[in-house]
C-alpha positions as CSV (number, residue, x, y, z in Angstrom):
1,X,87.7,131.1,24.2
2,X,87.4,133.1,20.8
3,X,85.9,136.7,20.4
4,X,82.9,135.0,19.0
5,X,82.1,132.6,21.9
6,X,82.6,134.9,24.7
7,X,80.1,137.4,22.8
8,X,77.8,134.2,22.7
9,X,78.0,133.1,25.8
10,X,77.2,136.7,27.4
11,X,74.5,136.1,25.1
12,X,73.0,133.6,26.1
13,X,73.1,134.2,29.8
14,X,71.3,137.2,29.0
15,X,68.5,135.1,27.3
16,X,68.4,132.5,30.0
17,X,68.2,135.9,32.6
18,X,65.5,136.9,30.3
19,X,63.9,133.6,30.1
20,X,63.7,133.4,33.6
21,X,62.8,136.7,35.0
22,X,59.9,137.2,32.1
23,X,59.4,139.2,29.5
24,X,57.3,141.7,31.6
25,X,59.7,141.6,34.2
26,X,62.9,142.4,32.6
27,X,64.8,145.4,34.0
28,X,66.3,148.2,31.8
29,X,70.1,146.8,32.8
30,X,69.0,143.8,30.1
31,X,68.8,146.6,27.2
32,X,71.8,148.4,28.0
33,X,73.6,144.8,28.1
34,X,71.6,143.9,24.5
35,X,73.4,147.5,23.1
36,X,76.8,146.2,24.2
37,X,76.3,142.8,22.3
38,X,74.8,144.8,19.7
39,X,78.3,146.4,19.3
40,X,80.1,143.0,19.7
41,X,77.9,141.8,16.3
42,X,79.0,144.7,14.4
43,X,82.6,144.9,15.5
44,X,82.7,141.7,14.3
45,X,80.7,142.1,11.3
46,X,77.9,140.0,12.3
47,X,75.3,142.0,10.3
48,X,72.3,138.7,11.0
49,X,73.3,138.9,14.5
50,X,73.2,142.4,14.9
51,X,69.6,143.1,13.2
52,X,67.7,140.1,14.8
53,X,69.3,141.4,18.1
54,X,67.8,145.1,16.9
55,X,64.5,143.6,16.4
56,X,64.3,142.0,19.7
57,X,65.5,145.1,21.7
58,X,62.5,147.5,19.9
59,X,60.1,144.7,20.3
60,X,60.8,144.6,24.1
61,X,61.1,148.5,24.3
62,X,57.9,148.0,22.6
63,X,56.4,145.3,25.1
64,X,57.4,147.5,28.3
65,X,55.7,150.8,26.6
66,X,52.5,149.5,26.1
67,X,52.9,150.0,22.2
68,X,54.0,146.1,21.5
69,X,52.7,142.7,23.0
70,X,54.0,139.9,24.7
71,X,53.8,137.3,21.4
72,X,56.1,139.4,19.1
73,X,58.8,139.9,22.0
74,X,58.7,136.5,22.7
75,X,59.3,135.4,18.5
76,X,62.4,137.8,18.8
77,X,63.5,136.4,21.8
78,X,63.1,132.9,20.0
79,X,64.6,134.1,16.7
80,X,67.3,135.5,18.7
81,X,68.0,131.7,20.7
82,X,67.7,130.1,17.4
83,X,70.1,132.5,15.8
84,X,72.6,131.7,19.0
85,X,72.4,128.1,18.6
86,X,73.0,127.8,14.7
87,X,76.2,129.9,15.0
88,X,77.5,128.2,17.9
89,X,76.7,124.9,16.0
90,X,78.9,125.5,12.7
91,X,82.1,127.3,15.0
């Protein structure tokens, strides 16, 4: 298994763990886990990966604060799934 799948893979268990728990319901573990695929994207100079992976972190952060809603978490998360399954379609 290559750098790249094993960062994706971790991925998308995360999402699935995500997916499954709810939005609402997601524990703080799940950002800290997001900041070390964060650093995978950047290490390997995934710079798409890395910001839509940004967005969805504030827009959760957002979400559990109060500040942000339920929608525009749940478009990251989406943007974030999409942006898993294109990469892991053209490796």
């Amino acid at each position: 298994m290559t750098s790249i799948e094993k960062l994706f893979y971790e991925l998308e268990l995360l999402l699935s763990d995500i997916a499954f728990a709810g939005l609402k319901n997601s524990q703080p573990i799940v950002l800290d886990k997001l900041e070390t695929i964060q650093q995978g994207f950047k290490e390997l100079q995934m710079t798409e990966g890395y910001r839509i992976a940004d967005e969805f972190k504030r827009a959760l952060k957002l979400y559990h604060t109060g500040d942000g809603n339920a929608e525009d978490s749940a478009n990251k998360l989406c943007s974030l799934e999409f942006y898993v399954k294109s990469v892991l379609g053209n490796l």
